[in-house]
N, C-alpha and C positions, 0 to 999 in steps of 0.2 A: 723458365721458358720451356715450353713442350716441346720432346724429343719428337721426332716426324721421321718414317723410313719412308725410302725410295724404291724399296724391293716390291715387286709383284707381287699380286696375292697367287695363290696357289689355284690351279684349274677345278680341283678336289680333294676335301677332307682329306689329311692323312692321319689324323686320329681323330678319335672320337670325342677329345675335348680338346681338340685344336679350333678355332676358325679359320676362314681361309687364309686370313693376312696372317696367322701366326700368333694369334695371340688366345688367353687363355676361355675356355668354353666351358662355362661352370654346369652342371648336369643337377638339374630339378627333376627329377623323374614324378611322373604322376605316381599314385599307390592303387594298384589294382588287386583287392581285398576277393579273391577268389577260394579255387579248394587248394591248391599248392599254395596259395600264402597264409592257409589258416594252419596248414599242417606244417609250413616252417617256424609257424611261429608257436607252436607247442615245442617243435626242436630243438628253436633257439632258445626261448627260458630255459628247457631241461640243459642245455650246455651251460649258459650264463652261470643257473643256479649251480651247477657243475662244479664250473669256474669258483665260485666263491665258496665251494665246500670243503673242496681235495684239500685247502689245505689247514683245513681244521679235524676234518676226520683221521681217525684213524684205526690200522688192522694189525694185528699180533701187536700191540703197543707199542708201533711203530707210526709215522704221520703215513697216509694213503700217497702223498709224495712231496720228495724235497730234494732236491740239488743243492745240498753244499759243498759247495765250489774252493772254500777256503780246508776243512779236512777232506777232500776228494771221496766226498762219501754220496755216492744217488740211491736215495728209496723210490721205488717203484710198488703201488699196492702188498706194501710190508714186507720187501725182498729188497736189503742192502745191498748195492754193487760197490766195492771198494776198488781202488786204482789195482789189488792185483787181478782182478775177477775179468781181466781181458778178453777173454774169450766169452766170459757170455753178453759183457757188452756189444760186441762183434756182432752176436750172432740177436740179440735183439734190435740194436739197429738195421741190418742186414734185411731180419723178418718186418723191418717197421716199413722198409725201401719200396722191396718183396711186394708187400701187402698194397703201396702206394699205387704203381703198376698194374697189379692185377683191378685196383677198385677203379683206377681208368680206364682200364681198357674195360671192362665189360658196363661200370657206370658213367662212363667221362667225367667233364667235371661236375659230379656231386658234390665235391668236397667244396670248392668253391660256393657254390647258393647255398648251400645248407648248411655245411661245416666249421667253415673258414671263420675264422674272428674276427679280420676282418669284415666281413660279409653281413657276419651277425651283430657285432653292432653295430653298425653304421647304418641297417637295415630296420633292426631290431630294438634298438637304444637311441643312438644320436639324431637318427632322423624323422621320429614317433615325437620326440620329443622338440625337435625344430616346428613341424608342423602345428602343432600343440600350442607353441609361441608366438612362430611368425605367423600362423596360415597354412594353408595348401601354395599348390604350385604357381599360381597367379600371382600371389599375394609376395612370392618369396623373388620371383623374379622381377618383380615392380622395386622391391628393396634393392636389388640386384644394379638397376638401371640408376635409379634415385639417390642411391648411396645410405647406409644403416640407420636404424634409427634406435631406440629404447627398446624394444621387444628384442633387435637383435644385439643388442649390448646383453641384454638379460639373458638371453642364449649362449653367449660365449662363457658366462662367468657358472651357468649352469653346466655347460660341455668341460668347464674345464676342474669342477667340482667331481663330477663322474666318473674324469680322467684322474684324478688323485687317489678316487676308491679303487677304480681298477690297479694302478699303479701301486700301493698298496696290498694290493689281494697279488698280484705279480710279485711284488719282494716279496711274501709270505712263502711262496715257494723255494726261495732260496735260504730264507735265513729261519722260517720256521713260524709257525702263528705265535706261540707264544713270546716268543724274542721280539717279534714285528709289534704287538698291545706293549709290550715294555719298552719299547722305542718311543710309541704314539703317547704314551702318557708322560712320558719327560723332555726334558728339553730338544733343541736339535744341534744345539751345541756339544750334547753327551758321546753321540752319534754321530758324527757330520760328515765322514762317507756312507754310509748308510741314508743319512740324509739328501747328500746330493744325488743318491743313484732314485730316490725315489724322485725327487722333484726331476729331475734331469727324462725318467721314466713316463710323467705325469705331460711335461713340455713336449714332448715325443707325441702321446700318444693324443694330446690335446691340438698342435697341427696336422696329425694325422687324417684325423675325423672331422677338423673344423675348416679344414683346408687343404688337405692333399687328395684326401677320400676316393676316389675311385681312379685314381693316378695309379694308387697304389698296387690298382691290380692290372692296370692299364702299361704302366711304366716300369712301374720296382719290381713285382711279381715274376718269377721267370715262370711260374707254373705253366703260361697258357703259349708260353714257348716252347715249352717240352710238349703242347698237346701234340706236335706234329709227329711224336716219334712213339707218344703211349697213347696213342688214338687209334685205332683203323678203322675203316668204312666200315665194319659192324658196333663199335662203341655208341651206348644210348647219347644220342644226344640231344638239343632242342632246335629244332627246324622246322622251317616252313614248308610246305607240301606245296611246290610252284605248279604241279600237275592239276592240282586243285584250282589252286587262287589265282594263275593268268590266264587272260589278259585282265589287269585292273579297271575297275574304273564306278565310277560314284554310285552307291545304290537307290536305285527308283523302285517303289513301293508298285505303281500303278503301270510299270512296263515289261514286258518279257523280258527276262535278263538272258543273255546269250554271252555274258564276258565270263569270265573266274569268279569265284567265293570273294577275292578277296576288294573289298570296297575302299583299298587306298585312305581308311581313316587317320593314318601314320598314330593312332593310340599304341599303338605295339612299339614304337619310336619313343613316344614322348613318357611310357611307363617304366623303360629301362635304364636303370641304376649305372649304366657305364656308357648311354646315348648311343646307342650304335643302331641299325635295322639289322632285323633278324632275318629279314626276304633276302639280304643278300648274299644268303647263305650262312656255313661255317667261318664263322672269323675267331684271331685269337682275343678280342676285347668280349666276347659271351662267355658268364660266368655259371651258365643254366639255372636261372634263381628262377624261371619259370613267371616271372612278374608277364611278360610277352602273354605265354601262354593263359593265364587268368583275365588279360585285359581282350586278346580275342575271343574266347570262348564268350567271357559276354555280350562280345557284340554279335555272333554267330547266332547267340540266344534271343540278342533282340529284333534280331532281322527274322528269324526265322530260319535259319542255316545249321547243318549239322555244324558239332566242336570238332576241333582237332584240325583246323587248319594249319595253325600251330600246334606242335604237341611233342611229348618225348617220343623220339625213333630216330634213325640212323640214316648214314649217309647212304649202304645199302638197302634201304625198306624204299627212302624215299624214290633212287632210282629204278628198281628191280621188282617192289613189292618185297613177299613176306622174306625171310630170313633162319638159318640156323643160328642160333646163339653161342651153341657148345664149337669152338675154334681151336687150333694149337697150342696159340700162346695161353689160351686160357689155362689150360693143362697143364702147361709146362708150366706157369707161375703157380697153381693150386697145388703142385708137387713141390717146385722147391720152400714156397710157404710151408706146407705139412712137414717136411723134413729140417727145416731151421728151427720150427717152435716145437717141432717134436725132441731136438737133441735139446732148446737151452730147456724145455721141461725136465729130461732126466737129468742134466746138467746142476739143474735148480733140486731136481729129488735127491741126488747124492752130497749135497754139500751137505760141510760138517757144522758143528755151530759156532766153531774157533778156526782162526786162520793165524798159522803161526809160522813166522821167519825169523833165520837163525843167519845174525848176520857177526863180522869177524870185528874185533874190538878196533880200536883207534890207535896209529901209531904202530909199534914192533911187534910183528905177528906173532911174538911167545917171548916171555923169558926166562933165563935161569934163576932161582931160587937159591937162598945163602943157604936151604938143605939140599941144592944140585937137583930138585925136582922142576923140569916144565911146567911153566904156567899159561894158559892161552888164556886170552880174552874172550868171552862170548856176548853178544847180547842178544836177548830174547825181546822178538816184537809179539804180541800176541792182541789180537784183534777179537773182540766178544761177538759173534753174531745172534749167539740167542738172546731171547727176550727179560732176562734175568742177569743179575748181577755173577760173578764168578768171581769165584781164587783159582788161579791154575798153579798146580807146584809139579814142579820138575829137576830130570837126576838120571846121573849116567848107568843107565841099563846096561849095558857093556863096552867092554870089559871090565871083570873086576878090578878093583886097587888103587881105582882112581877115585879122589875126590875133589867136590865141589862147595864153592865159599860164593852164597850170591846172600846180599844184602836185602831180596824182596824173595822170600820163597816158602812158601806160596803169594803168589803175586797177583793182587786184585782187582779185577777187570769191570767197570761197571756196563751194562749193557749197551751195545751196540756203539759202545766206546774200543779204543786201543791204546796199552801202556807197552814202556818198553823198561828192562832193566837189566846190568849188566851181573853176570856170572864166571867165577876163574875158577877151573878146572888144571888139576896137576897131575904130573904124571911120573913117575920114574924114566929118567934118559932113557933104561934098555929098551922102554915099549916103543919106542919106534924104529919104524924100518925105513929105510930112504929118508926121512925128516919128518913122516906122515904116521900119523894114527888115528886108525880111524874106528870109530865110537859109532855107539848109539843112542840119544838124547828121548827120554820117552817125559810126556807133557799130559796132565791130567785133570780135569776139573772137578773129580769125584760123582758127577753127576751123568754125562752123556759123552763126553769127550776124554777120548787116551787113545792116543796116535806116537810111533815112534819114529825119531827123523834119524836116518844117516849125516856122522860127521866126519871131519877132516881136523885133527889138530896138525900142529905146524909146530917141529921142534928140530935138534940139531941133528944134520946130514948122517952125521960119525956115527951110529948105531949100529949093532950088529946087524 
């Protein structure tokens, strides 16, 4: 039996893929193949093909990047960050924030039409290729009413083929290309969390694009929430020039026109990926993909009318005319940007190619010795950052007198790997003072690295 509601429809839209009773308003956008969508679409292949490169390339013999999450180790263009490297994580997220801010306010959202991944495939991939199947937009919205048929059965099982390659090229980030081919070639029983997070990956991004699609930036998205606070009246944006184009109304070839440029053809409606009009101003559902923009400039063209009714400019150009570009915040964000990537660059110029922690053994922080000499536990963490294999060997630099029993020494680091191995260091009761002595641990790889650490041994109070 059919559910039936009683509530009123709504007086007007409150989203752009609502209708008015509330129920769901699937978005066919026309394709308006202009100059801004020839040059997004050189954009978007060079990111895609991006996408499926980073993570098979690679610099200093390192992958160009990988998140693994399970040793806490992220490559970033051949520069490991380990879980102790805090501060330059900081200060690269910080620059990444930084950067996010200043490319809004002076571009708005670019990142959204050009950048975004969603954006790009859905625009670029999923929907090139829907057309391709069902038709253009007539043809998809007759499906729409009608209910699916074979072409879009053939579409799902292709969208959701796509979705397994991306989802794939997505675990490669994390787990590594070549671990990700040794996965794909055996069972998924060998793997089977590895396996779920791709399949689980794949479900994801397969209702995404086949059916969430511009919710995503309409609903999920909080970016075009924040526009209201990384936007001001001078940020590029994409807008209609109402000084121009009212009062509306149909164009006649063969009569004086005395109304606006704009001829009310609602293509500028019907070619936008998130359904919204672009005459009604700055809204947070415009994602500036410029589709708007290339479908009036055509008709501008075919009338006989200058372009740029629509066009990129600002909220002040459109009210005031021209404009200064160079503002405050810009300033002050292009300063703190230059001073974050300016420290994690020296940051990144003075590391060493080993990172070594000296941590205190397990259980009773020393003991006596049946020849009455201190014995402390040590263990050595050492972390390889350079691009080569090491032995690191290590020994108490001072004071004299004291010796060291470690069962790995020299201790062999493969690159960009980290071992750990325990070392007891003895000492004669008299050498301490208060319970405490303290030493110098000097660590060497014979190649590029000899650093010496201060220590603390831990022995008994009663010293002289």
């Amino acid at each position: 039996m059919a559910i039936t509601s009683n509530a009123p429809a709504a007086e007007e839209r409150v989203l752009s893929t609502l209708n008015l009773d509330g129920t769901r308003r699937l978005i066919r956008p026309k394709l308006s193949k202009g100059r801004f969508y020839r040059r997004r679409l050189v954009t978007a292949w060079a990111l895609i093909g991006a996408f499926l490169l980073i993570p098979i390339l690679k610099m200093g013999g390192r992958p160009l990047m990988l998140l693994d999450i399970p040793r806490r180790e992220f490559t970033f263009f051949g520069t490991t960050f380990l879980p102790t490297d805090t501060f330059l994580l900081m200060l690269l997220l910080f620059g990444i924030f930084v950067g996010i801010f200043l490319l809004t306010a002076l571009l708005g959202r670019v990142w959204c039409g050009w950048a975004c991944p969603q954006s790009v495939y859905m625009e670029f991939l999923y929907r090139p290729l829907e057309r391709w199947i069902e038709g253009g937009r007539a043809r998809q919205l007759a499906l729409d009413a009608s209910g699916p048929d074979a072409r879009r059965i053939l579409k799902h099982v292709a969208f959701f083929a796509i979705s397994a390659l991306l989802a794939n090229t997505f675990l490669a980030y994390f787990v590594g290309w070549h671990h990700l081919i040794s996965w794909m070639s055996s069972s998924p029983a060998v793997h089977p969390a590895a396996f779920a997070v791709m399949l689980g990956t794949t479900l994801l991004m397969f209702l995404d694009f086949a059916w969430f699609r511009e919710q995503t930036c309409i609903v999920a998205c909080p970016y075009g929430r924040f526009q209201s606070v990384l936007l001001d009246r001078r940020s590029l944006i994409v807008g209609y020039d109402a000084g121009r184009g009212e009062p509306r109304a149909p164009w006649r070839r063969s009569e004086q026109r005395s109304a606006g440029d704009c001829i009310d053809c609602q293509i500028c409606v019907s070619t936008c990926p998130t359904g919204i009009d672009i005459r009604d101003g700055l809204q947070m559902e415009c994602i500036a993909c410029t589709q708007c923009i290339d479908a009036c400039d055509e008709v501008m063209d075919r009338i006989g009318l200058p372009r740029g009714l629509v066009r990129y400019t600002s909220q002040e150009q459109l009210a005031s005319g021209p404009q200064r570009v160079l503002r405050p915040r810009l300033v002050v964000y292009s300063a703190i940007l230059a001073v974050t990537f300016g420290a994690l660059a020296f940051s990144l110029g003075e590391q060493e190619s080993a990172d070594v922690t000296l941590l205190r053994g397990l259980g009773a922080p020393f003991q006596v010795l049946p020849s009455g000499e201190i014995s402390n536990q040590l263990r050595v963490k050492i972390a390889n950052r350079s691009g080569a294999d090491r032995s690191y060997s290590f020994e108490v630099a001072t004071p004299a007198g004291l010796t060291m029993v470690a069962p790995e020494n020299p201790l062999p680091v493969a690159a960009g790997d980290d071992q750990m191995t325990a070392a007891f260091i003895n000492a004669p009761p008299s050498a301490f003072s208060s319970g405490e002595l303290a030493i110098v641990l000097r660590v060497r790889d014979g190649v590029d690295f000899d650093r010496s650490f201060d220590y603390r041994l831990l022995g008994p109070s009663g010293g002289p």
